[in-house]
N, C-alpha and C positions, 0 to 999 in steps of 0.2 A: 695780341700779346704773344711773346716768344719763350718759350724755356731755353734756357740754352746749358748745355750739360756741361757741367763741373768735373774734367779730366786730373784727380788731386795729381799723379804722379806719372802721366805716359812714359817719362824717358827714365824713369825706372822699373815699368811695368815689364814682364818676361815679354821676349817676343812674341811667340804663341800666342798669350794671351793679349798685344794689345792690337793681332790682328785679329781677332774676335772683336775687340773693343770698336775696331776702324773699319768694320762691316757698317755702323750706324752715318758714319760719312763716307763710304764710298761705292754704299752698295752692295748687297747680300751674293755672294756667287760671281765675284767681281764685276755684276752688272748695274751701274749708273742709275739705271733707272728705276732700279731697288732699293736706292739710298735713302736711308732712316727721316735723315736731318742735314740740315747747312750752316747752324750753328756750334762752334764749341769754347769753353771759358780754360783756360791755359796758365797758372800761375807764375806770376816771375820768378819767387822763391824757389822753382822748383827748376826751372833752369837757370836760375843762381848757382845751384847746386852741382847741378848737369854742369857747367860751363867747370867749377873748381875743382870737380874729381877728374874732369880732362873727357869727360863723355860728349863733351858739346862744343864746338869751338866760338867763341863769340863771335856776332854779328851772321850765325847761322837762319836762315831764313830758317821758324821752327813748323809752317805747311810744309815745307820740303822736308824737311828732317824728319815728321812723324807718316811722311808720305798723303799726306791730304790732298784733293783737288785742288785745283786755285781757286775754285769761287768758292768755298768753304767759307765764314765769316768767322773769325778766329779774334776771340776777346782776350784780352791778356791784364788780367788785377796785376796790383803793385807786390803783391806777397806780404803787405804791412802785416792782415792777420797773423798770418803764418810766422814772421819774422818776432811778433811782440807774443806769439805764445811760447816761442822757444826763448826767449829773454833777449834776441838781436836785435830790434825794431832798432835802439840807441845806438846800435855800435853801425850801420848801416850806412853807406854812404849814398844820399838821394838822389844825384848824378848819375852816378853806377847803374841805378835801378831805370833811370829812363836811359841809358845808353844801352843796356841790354835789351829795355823793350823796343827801341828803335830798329835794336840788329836783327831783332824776333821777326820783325815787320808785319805785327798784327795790322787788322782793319780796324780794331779800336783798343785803346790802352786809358787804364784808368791812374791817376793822380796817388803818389804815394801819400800816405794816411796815418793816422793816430786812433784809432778806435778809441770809445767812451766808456767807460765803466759806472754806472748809476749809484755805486757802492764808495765811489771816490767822492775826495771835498771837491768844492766848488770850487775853491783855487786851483787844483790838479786839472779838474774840467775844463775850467778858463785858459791854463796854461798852452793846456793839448790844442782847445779850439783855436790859439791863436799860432800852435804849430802847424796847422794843418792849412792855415791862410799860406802862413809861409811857405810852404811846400805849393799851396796850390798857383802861388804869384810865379814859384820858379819853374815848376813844370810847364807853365803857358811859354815860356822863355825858352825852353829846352826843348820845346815841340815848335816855336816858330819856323814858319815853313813846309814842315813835315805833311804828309801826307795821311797819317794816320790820323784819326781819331780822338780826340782825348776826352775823357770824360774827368771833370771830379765829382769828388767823393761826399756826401755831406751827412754830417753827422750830428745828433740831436737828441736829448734826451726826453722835449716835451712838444705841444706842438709849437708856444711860443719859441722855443730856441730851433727850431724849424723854418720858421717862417724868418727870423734873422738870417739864418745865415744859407736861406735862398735869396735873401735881398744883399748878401755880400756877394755870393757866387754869380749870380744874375749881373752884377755891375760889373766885375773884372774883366779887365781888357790889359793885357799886355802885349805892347810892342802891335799891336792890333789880333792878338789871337784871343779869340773867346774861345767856352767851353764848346764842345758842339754836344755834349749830354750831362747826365747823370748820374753817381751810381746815390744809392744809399745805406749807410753801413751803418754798425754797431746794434744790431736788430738781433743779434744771435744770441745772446745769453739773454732775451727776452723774449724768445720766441713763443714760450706759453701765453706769455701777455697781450691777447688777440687787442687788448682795446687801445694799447699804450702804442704798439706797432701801424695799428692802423692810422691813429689820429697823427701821427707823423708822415706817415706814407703819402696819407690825404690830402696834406698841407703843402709839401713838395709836388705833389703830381697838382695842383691847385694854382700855385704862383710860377708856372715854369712852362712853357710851351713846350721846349726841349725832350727828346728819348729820357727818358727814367729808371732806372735799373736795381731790383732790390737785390744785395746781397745776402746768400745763405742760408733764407726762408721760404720753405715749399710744401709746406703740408697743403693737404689737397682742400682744408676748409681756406686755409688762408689764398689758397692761388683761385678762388672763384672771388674773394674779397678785391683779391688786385685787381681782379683784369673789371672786373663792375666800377673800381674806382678808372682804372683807365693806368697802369702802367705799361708801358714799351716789353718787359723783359724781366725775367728773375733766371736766377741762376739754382742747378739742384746737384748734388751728391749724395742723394737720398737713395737712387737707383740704383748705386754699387755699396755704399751703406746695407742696405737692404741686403743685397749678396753675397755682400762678405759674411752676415749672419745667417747666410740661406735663407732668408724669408723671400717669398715670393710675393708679388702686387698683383690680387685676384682681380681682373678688371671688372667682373660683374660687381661686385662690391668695393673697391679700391680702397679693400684691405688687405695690412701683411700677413701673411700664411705660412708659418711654421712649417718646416718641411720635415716628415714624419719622425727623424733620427734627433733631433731638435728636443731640446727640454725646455721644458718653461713655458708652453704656448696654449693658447685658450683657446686659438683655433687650428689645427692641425691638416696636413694632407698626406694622404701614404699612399695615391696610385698615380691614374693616370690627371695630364692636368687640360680645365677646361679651357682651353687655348687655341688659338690656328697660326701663333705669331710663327716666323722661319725658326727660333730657339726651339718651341716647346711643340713644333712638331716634330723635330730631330731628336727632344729628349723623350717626347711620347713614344718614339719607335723603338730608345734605350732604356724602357724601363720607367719613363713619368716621374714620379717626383726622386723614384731611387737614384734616379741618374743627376738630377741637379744637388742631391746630399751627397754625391761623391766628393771624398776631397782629392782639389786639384785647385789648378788655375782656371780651368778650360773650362768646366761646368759653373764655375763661381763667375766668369767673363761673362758664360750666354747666359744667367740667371740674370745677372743684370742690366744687360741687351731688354730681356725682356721686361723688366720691369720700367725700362723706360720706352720703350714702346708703350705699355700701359700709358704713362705722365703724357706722354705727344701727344696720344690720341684724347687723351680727355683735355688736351689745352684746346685739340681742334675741336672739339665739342662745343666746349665753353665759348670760344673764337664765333660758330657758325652761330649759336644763341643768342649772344649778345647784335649779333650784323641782320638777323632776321626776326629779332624780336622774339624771343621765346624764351628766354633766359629764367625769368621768374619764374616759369611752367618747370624750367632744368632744376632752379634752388630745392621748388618741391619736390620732385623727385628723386632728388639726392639726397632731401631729408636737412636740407642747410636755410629751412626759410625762418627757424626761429633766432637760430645762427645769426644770419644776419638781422632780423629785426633785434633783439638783445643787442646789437654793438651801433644801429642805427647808420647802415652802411647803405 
């Protein structure tokens, strides 16, 4: 199983700060072989954006533009989320959207989308699901040929309506291109719902051979649920989330930790931090938690460096448990073995 980190806005990030950010792909001390990760999730929305204020020119290769290696694995969503919480998804033209991820030249691009809302009628649902066909027959169309990747999207409120509409995604062939993966969306505004998330997750990763990919959910109970059901990949923004609030991700406990100036927090820090990551030993030498409550860009960029350092290293955890058999031994001592028996995973 892969995390692969959720960049919401590089090409508006200050420079300064998103060459902190590009320390985790290209190596701490611009040495290679310090490099964090080889993953990263890139949204179209956001060089939509990039390309309309004139910051980006289309069909900009976006690894050259954000200066990444070439073997970087570079995922690029459609921006549907993003597009349908600012009220655009409709006004959107679906073409557009795979011509600019073309220009991107990720290694993989996912299928523009319709997210579900569980709150909506069953007509609206039906409607949506039968836009999202249509989106996914054109995108097969629009990617014949290409070299990239394409995954769609699939979306599902139960595990019955899961298990459909992996048996439509499964059968589409157009012009001879199949999917070559999966993502699966609309899990976000039910992310509390460990039981409802999973038994859909189960059901897709269950009828599909293909890479599997969940969108948006990464709490650290749910990403030991994945990777035991057996998913390819999630995506997180939880580690600049985190930073932007000054909480830190204490790896001994992989909980977040209020950093001393902070109100509100049940569990707090005010010195130095129990750490050896390259962040939190340059901010122990400034001062420990004083120096990541500064405000800046700069200290908020390496708080969350470090906190996904944290996420990596407990997926390689989870990773080596599961390949040598230990894994159950990991649930209990994470305290997640009733966890999972309660959800029956």
């Amino acid at each position: 199983m892969e995390i692969i980190p959720s960049i919401q806005e590089p090409l508006r990030e200050g420079e300064r700060r998103w060459n902190v950010l590009k320390q985790i792909w290209c190596g701490f001390n611009d040495n290679s072989r310090l490099r964090l990760h080889d993953h990263i999730m890139i949204s179209t929305y956001y060089v939509l954006k990039a390309i309309k204020s004139g910051r980006l020119k289309p069909g900009t290769n976006i690894r050259e533009y954000l200066g990444l290696p070439k073997d970087i694995i570079v995922y690029m969503d459609s921006g549907g989320f993003s597009l349908l919480n600012r009220g655009m998804l409709l006004d959107i033209d679906p073409q557009k959207i795979a011509e600019i991820q073309q220009g991107a030249s990720p290694d993989v691009a996912f299928v523009l989308d319709y997210p579900l809302d569980s709150r909506s009628s069953c007509n609206t649902i039906q409607k949506l699901l039968k836009k999202n066909h249509e989106l996914a027959k054109l995108f097969l169309r629009l990617y014949r040929g290409s070299r990239i990747k394409l995954f769609g999207v699939i979306h599902a409120l139960s595990e019955e309506d899961a298990e459909k509409e992996v048996s439509f995604y499964e059968s589409l062939e157009v012009q001879g291109r199949t999917f070559d993966g999966y993502g699966i969306g609309s899990l976000v505004k039910r992310k509390n719902n460990y039981r409802s998330i999973l038994s859909i997750v189960k059901t897709v990763r269950k009828l599909t051979y293909k890479p599997v990919h969940v969108f948006g959910i990464s709490s650290m109970k749910i990403i030991y649920a994945f990777a035991k059901i057996g998913i390819t990949s999630f995506d997180s923004f939880a580690f600049l989330r985190a930073a932007m609030y000054r909480e830190l991700i204490l790896p001994q406990i992989l909980k977040r930790i209020k950093l001393h100036n902070i109100k509100h927090g049940k569990r707090v820090m005010s010195s130095s931090i129990p750490c050896c990551c390259p962040m939190c030993l340059k901010a122990n030498s400034l001062g420990g938690v004083k120096y990541y409550a500064r405000k800046g860009s700069i200290p908020s960029a390496e708080l969350a460096v470090h906190n996904l350092i944290v996420i990596i290293n407990e997926v390689k955890l989870i990773n080596e448990a599961l390949a040598n058999g230990w894994f159950d031994d990991l649930l209990k001592e994470r305290g997640l073995e009733q966890f999972f028996n309660d959800l029956n995973i």
